[in-house]
C-alpha positions in Angstrom: 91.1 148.1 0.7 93.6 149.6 -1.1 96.1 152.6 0.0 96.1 155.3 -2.3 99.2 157.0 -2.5 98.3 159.8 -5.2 101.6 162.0 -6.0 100.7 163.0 -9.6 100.3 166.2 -10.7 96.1 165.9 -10.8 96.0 165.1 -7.4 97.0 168.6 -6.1 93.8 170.1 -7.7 92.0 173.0 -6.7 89.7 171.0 -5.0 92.6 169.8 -2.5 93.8 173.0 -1.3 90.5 174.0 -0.6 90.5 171.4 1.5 93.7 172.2 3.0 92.8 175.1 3.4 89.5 174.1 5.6 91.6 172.2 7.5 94.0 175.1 8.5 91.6 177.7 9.5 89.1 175.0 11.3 92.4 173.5 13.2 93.7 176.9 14.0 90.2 177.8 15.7 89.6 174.3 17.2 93.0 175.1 19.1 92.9 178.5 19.8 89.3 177.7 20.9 90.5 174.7 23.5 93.8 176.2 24.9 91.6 179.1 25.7 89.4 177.3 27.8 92.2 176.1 29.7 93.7 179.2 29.9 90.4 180.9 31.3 89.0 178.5 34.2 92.8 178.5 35.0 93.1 174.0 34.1 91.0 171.2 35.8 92.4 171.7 39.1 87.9 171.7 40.1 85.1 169.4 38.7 83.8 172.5 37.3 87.3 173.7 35.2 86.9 170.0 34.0 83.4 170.1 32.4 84.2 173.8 31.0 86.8 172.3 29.4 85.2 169.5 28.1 82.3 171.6 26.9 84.7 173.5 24.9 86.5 170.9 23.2 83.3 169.1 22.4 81.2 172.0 21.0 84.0 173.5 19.4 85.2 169.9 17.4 81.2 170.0 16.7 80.8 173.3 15.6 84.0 173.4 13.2 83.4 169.6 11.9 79.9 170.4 11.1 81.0 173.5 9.2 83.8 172.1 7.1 82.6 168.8 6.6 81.8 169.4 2.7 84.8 171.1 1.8 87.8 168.6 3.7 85.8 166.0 5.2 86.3 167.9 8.7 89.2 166.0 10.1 90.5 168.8 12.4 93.2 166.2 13.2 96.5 164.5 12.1 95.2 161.1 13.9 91.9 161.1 11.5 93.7 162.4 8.5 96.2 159.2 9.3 93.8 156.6 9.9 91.7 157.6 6.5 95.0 157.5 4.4 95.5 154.2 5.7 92.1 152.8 5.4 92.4 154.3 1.6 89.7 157.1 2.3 91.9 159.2 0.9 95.0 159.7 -1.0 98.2 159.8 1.2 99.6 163.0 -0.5 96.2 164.7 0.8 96.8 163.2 4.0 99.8 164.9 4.0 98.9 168.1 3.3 95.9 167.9 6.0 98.7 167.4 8.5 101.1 169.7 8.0 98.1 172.6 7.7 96.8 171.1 10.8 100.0 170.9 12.6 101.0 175.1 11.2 97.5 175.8 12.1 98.0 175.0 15.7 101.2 176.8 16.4 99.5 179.9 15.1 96.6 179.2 17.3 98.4 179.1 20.4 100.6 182.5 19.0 97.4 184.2 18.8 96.1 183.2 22.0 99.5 184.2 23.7 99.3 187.9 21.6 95.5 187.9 23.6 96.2 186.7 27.2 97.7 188.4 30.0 101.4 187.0 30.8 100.8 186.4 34.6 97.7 184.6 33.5 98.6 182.1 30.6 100.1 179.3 32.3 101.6 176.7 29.9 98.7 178.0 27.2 96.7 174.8 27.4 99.8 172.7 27.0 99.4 168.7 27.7 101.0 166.2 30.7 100.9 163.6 32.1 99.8 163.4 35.9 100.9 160.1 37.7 98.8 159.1 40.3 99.8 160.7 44.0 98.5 158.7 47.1 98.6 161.7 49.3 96.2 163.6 47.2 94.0 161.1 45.5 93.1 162.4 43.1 92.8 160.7 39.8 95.7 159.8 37.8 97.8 157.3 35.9 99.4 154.3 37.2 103.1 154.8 37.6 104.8 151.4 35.2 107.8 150.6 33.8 108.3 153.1 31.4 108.3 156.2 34.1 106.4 158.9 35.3 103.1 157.0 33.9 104.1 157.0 30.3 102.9 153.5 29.7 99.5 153.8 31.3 99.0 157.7 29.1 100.3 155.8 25.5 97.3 152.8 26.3 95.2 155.9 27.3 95.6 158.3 24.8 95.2 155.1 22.1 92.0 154.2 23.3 90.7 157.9 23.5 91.7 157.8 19.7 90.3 154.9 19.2 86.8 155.6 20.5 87.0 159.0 18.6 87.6 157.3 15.1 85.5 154.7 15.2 82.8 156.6 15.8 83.7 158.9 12.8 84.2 155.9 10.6 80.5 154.4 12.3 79.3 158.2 11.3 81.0 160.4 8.6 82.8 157.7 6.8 80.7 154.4 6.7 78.3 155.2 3.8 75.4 153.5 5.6 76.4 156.1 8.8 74.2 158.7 9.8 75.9 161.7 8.6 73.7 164.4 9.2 74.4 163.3 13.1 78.0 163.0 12.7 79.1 166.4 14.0 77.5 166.0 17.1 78.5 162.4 17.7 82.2 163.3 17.0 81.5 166.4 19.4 80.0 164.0 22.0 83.0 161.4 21.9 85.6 164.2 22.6 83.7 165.4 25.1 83.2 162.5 27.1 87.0 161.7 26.3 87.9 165.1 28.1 85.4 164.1 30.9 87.2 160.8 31.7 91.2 161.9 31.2 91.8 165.6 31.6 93.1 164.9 35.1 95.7 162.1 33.7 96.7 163.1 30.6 95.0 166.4 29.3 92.8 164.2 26.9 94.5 165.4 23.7 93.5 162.5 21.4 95.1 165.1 18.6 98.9 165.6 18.2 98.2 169.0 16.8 96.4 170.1 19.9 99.4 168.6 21.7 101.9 170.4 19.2 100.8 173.6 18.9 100.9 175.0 23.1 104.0 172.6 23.1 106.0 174.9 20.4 104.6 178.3 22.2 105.3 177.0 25.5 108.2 175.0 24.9 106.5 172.3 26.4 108.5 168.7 25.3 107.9 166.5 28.2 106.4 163.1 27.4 105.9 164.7 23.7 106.2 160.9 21.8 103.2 160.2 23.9 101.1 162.6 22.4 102.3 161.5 19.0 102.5 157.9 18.9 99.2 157.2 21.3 96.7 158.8 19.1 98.4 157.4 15.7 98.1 154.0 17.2 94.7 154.1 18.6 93.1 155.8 15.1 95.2 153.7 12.7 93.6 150.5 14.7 90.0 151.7 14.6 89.7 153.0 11.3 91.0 149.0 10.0 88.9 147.7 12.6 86.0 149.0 11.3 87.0 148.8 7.3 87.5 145.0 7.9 84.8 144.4 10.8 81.6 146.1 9.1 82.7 148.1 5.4 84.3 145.1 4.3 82.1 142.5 5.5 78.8 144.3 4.5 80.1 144.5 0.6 80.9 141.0 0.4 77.5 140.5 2.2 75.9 142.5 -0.2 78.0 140.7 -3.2 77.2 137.1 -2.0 73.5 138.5 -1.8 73.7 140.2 -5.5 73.3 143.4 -4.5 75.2 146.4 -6.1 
């Protein structure tokens, strides 16, 4: 595996700002898309707020990977676009780009849902926090630790949302042996079930530019780093779990075997 940093002057090719370009209207939706769930069912307060708004985040990350997938690879998010530059997917300038279009994408997003929504009725515009565990309600929610208010316990769980996202893109989209066809839906499934399991303790954000973009509008900075550093974490460790676990291992396979 090699990182490939590609800064020349042939790397920022047509073919690259389409994909930039893919990446700033799909993210732009994707958010627009998600905040406006939240904003509808008014949050996840009911089980029946949570699963629309895990529905919406999963078939909309379905919907939009499936249709950009041949233009940018479909990343939809600074986390993927991070772990690919660093498993040498891609080149790091492209990386780049992908992230700052994803991360202008969603600021607009959010802009666009506040120019649509009621002002009594948008709330913090889908913005993300994190919700410690209260004995006198019970509900669910994180363990308070040692870094306050539950920041610990939503870093670990945003990383492994992250991680479980990745790997299955690397296991689907990325892995030349994965079923690509099916990736969409399994990438779609995975953030689902993500918002399923965390909505009520951290949002389930798994994607700093879903985080960034309701933060700007909303002026929403609390526990931010979270947001940032969890999912970087979690998709940098599963996209070089699974280069060296199963890419890796199945070429020199292959190589000891004499296959091409």
């Amino acid at each position: 595996m090699t990182i490939q940093m590609g800064f020349g002057a042939d790397d920022f090719d047509l073919k690259t700002w389409r994909g930039v370009a893919a990446e700033f209207i799909a993210t732009g939706l994707f958010v627009f898309l998600g905040c406006g769930a939240v904003v509808a069912v008014g949050g996840a307060a009911d089980p029946a707020g949570l699963v629309s708004i895990s529905l919406a985040h999963g078939l909309a990350i379905a919907l939009l990977v499936a249709t950009i997938a041949h233009i940018s690879g479909g990343h939809i998010n600074p986390a993927v676009s991070l772990a690919a530059a660093l498993s040498g997917k891609m080149k790091v300038s492209t990386a780049a780009l992908y992230i700052a279009a994803q991360m202008i994408a969603a600021v607009l997003g959010v802009l666009l849902l506040k120019g649509i929504v009621a002002g009594p009725v948008e709330g913090m515009l889908g913005a993300h926090g994190l919700s410690v565990y209260d004995p006198a309600t019970g509900q669910a929610g994180l363990l308070d630790n040692t870094l306050g208010d539950g920041a610990g316990a939503g870093l670990l769980l945003e990383g492994t949302l992250t991680f479980a996202l990745v790997f299955v893109i690397f296991a689907t989209a990325i892995d030349p042996r994965g079923n690509a066809a099916l990736a969409p839906i399994a990438i779609g499934l995975v953030v689902l079930v993500d918002h399923l399991v965390a909505v009520p303790m951290t949002g389930a954000s798994m994607n700093p530019a879903r985080t960034f973009g309701p933060a700007v509008v909303a002026n929403e900075w609390t526990d931010i780093w979270v947001y940032f550093l969890g999912p970087a974490i979690g998709g940098a460790i599963a996209a070089l779990v699974y280069e060296y676990a199963f890419i890796q291992t199945d070429k020199e396979e292959s190589a000891m075997q004499g296959q091409p």
